[in-house]
VEXMIZA-574887 format. One line per 4 residues: number of its first residue (from 1); their letters; for each residue z negated, y, x negated of C-alpha. Coordinates in steps of 0.05 Angstrom, whole numbers, always signed. Each point is the difference from the previous one (the first is absolute). Layout:
N
NUM = a = Z/Y/X | ...;
This chain:
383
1 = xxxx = +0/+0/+0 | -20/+54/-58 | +69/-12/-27 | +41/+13/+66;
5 = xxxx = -34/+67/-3 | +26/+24/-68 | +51/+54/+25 | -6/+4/+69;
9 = xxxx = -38/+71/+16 | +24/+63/-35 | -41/+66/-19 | +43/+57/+28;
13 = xxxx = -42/+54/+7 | -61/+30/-37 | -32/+64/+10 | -75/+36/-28;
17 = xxxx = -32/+57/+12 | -60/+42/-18 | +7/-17/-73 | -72/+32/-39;
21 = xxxx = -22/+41/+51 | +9/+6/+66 | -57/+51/+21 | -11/+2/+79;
25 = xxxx = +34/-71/+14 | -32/-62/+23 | +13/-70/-29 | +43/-14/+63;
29 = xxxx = +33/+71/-11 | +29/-11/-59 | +15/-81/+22 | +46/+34/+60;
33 = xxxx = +30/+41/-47 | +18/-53/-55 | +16/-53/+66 | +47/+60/+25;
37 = xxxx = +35/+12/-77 | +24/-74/-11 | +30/-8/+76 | +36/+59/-23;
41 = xxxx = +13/-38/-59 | +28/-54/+33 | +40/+43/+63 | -57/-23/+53;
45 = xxxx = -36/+22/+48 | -79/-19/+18 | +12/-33/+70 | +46/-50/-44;
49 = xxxx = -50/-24/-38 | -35/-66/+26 | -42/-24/-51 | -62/+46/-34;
53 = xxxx = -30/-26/-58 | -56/+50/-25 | -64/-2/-29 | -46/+56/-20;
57 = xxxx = -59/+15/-43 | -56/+30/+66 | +28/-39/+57 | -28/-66/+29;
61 = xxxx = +63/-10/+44 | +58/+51/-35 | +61/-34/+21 | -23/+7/+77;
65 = xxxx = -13/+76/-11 | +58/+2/-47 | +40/-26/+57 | -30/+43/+50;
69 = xxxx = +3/+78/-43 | +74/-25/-17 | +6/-9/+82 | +40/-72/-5;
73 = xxxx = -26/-60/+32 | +26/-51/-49 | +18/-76/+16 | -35/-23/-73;
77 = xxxx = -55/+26/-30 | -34/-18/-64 | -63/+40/-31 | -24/-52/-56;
81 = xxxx = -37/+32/-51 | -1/-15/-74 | -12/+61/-32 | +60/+27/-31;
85 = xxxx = +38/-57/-5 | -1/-8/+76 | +75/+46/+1 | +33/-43/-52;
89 = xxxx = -30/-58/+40 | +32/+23/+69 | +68/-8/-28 | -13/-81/+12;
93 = xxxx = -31/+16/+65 | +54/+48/+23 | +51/-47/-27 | -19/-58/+34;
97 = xxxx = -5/+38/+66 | +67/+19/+1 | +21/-70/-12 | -40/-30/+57;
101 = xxxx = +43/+62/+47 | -77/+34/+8 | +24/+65/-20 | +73/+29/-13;
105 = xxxx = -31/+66/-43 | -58/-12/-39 | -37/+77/-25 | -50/-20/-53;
109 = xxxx = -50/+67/-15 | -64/+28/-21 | -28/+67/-16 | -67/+30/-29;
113 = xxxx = -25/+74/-3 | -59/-26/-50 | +4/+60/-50 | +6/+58/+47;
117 = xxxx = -52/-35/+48 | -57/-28/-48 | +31/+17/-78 | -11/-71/-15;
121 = xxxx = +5/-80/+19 | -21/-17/+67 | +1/-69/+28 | -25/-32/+49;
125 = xxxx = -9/-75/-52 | -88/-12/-1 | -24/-17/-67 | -9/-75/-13;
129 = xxxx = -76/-17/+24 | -11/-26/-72 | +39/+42/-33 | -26/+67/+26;
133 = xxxx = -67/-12/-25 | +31/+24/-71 | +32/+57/+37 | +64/-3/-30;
137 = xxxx = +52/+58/+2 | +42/-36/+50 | +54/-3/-20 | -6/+21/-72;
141 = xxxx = -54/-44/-20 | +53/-69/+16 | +54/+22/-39 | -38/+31/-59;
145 = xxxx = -32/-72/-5 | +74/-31/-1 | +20/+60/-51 | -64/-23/-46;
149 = xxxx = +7/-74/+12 | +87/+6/-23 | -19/+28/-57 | -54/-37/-23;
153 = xxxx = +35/-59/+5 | +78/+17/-30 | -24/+62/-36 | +32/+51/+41;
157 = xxxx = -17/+65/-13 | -23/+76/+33 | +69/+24/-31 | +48/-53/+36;
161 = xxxx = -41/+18/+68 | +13/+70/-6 | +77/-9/-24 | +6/-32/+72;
165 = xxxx = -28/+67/+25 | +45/+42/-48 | +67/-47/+29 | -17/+19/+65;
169 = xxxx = -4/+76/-6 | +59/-5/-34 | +40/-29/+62 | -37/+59/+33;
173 = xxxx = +25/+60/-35 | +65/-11/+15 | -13/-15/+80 | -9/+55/+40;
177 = xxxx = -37/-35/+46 | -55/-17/-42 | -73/+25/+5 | -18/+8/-71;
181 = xxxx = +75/+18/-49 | -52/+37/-66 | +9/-27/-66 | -42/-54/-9;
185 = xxxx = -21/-44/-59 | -39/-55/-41 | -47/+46/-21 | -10/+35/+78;
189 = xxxx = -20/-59/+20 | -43/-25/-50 | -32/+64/-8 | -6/+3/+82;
193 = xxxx = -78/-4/+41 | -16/-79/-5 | -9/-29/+70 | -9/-78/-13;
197 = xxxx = +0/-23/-64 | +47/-10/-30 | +48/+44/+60 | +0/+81/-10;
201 = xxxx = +17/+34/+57 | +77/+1/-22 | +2/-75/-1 | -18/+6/+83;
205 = xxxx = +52/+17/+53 | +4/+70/+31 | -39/+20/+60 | +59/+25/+51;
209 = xxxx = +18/+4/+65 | +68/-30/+33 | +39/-43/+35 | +65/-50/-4;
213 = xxxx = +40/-46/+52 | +46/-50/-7 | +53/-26/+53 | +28/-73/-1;
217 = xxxx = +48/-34/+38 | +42/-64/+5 | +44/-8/-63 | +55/-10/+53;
221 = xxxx = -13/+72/+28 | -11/+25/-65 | +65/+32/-23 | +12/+41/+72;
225 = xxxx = -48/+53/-33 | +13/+60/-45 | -34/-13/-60 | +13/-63/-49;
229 = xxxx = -55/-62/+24 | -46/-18/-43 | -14/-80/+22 | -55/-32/-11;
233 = xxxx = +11/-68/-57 | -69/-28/-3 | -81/+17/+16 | -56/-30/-1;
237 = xxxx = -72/+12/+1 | -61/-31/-29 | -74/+15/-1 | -62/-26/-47;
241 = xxxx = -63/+33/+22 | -32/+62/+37 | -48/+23/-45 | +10/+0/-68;
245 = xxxx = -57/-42/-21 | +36/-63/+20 | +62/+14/-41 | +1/-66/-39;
249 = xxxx = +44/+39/-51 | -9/+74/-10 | +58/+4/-41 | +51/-44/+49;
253 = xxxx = +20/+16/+74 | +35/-23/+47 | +58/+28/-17 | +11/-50/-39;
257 = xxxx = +18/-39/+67 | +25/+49/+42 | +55/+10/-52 | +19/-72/-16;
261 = xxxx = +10/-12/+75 | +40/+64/+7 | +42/-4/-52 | +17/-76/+21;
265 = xxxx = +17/+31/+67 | +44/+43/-19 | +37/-33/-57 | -20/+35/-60;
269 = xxxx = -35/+13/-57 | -43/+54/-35 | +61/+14/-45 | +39/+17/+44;
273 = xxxx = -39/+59/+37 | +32/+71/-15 | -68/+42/+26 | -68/-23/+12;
277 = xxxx = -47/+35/+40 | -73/-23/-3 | -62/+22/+36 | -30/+31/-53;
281 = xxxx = -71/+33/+26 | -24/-11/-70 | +34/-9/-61 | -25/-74/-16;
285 = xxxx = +26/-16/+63 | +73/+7/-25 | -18/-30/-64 | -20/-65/+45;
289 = xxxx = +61/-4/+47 | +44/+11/-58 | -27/-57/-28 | -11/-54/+67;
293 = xxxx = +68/+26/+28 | +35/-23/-71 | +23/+50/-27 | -41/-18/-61;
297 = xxxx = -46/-55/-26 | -76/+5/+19 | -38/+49/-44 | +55/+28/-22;
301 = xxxx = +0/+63/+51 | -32/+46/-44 | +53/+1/-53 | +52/-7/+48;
305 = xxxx = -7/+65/+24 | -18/+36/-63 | +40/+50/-24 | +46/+20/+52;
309 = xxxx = +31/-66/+27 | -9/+10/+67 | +0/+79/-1 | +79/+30/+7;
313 = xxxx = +49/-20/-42 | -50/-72/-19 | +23/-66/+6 | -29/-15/+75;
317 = xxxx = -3/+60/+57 | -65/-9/+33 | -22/+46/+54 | +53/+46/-3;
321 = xxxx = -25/+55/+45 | -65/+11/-48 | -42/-64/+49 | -68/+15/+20;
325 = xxxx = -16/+30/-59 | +39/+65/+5 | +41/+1/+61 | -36/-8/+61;
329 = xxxx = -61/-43/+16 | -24/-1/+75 | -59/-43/+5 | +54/-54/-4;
333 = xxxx = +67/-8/-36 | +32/-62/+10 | +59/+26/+41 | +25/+53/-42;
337 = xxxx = +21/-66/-51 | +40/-12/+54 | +31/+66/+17 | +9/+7/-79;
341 = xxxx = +32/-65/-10 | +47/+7/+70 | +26/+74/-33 | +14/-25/-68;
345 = xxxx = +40/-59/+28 | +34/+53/+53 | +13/+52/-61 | -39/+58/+25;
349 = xxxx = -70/+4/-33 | -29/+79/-6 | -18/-16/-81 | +33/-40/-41;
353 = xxxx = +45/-40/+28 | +31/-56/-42 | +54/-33/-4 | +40/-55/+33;
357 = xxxx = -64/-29/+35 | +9/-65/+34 | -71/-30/+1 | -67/+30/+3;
361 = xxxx = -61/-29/+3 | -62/+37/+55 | -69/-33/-12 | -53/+22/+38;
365 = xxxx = -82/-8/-11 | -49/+6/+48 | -83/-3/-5 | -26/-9/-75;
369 = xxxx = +56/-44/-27 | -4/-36/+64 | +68/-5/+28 | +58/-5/-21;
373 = xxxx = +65/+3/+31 | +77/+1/-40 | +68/+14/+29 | +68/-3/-33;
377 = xxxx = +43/+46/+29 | +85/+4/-12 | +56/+32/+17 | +53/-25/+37;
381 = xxx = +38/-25/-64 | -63/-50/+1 | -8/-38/+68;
């Protein structure tokens, strides 16, 4: 069954909104808006859509007031939450409905006003019983433990942390999109206010508000629309743990199986992905997906990103539009992979967009290294 789905929904809109701040919207606000931009996108109007798939970061039942502030009464709702990689997620979900003939227009979205409305992370996640007793910085404390336990054990080091931080802004000054486009470097960030050792506060994501949407349809349907589809090869999702004290290996995720299965879906291999685009809330964490998603070997992360291999002009784009660490970062940021990865593939990223793209890899992350969820997508030239 996984493999009859390879190629049969298509991407062919996506929209955002309220990029950094957004002062005087609500979270739903600036989801309209961003729902609104990619059915423009895609040449659509809201009373076609008839499947919502939205999650959000205050809401105990968002895709039933999602459905109701967009005013649609959709035949297929789903509202599963896994942190952020819940929107990379949803492209399984949203593919599958359209197969079973549950939906014909699927509208993925989400939105956040957390800067403008509290200046930093809110969520609505309780602290482990047994692990809020420490009272961790949720969710700093997690990764900084993953950071520290990486480089204990392969010898990676503050500098090869911070040159994922230093790729990323480097995407970011030339998109004009991006929250934060200053110079940054090596040095910035090891010099910057430590948070959770061994993580300054420019090895953690931006606090923004914003918004993006996605609409899918049937592969079949998929070339009656203006813009170039995007179709969706392969996802999959895996999870290990909630809290981060049962991680049985704080330096492997599962990524490591989300990929495999993905990339077997879809008929490829880590070779031969033209962009990646990674969750990357912290810089460890794209140190770790680099590694389970195989694009290198297992503790070998830290010097595969040294030096400028994944910043422009390196051997491997990754997180093209600066990622979470210097273009936008909403209280969740799994489905601006997608939108990033769907406008490389369709030619029209705001930064830097490269060249010939055929394949590109989303990967989203949700809780502390909880979830994982990979999708291959490809343009027509692939199915």
């Amino acid at each position: 069954m996984v493999d009859q789905l390879r190629g049969k929904s298509a991407i062919v809109g996506v929209g955002h909104a309220g990029f950094g701040e957004a002062p005087g919207f609500s979270a739903y606000d600036i989801m309209a808006q961003s729902a609104l931009a990619a059915l423009d996108d895609a040449g659509l109007k809201l009373s076609d859509v008839d499947g919502l798939f939205c999650t959000m970061m205050e809401d105990a039942m968002p895709v039933l007031m999602a459905a109701e502030y967009l005013g649609i009464q959709p035949r297929y709702v789903d509202g599963t939450m896994t942190g952020g990689s819940s929107f990379v997620n949803y492209l399984t979900s949203a593919t599958l409905a359209l197969q079973a003939g549950l939906c014909d227009v699927a509208l993925i979205c989400y939105g956040s006003n957390q800067r403008t409305a509290s200046g930093r992370l809110v969520t609505a996640s309780k602290l482990p019983p047994y692990e809020g007793l420490y009272n961790p910085r949720y969710p700093i404390s997690a990764y900084a433990m993953a950071a520290a336990r990486h480089m204990y054990e392969y010898g990676t080091t503050r500098e090869q942390l911070a040159d994922v931080a230093v790729a990323a802004r480097a995407w970011a000054r030339h998109n004009p999109e991006a929250f934060e486009r200053g110079a940054l470097t090596r040095e910035d960030v090891l010099g910057a206010r430590m948070v959770g050792d061994p993580l300054t506060t420019r090895d953690c994501c931006l606090v923004t508000d914003g918004g993006g949407a996605i609409v899918m349809v049937r592969a079949d349907r998929a070339r009656d629309f203006p813009k170039a589809p995007v179709y969706v090869l392969g996802s999959a999702a895996a999870s290990s743990h909630r809290q981060i004290s049962q991680m049985q290996d704080f330096t492997v995720t599962a990524a490591r199986d989300s990929g495999k299965r993905a990339f077997a879906m879809a008929g490829v291999t880590p070779g031969d992905i033209d962009v990646v685009e990674l969750y990357d809330a912290f810089t460890i964490n794209t140190i770790l997906f680099l590694e389970d998603l195989g694009f290198c070997a297992k503790g070998e992360g830290g010097g595969f990103v040294a030096d400028g291999r994944i910043a422009p002009g390196g051997a491997l784009p990754v997180n093209t539009n600066g990622g979470g660490l210097s273009c936008v970062h909403p209280g969740m940021y799994g489905i601006f992979t997608v939108i990033e990865a769907a406008r490389q593939i369709r030619g029209d990223a705001p930064g830097l967009q490269q060249d010939n793209v055929e394949l590109a890899l989303a990967h989203g992350n949700g809780g502390v290294l909880s979830s994982q969820v990979t999708a291959i997508l490809g343009a027509a030239s692939t199915v």
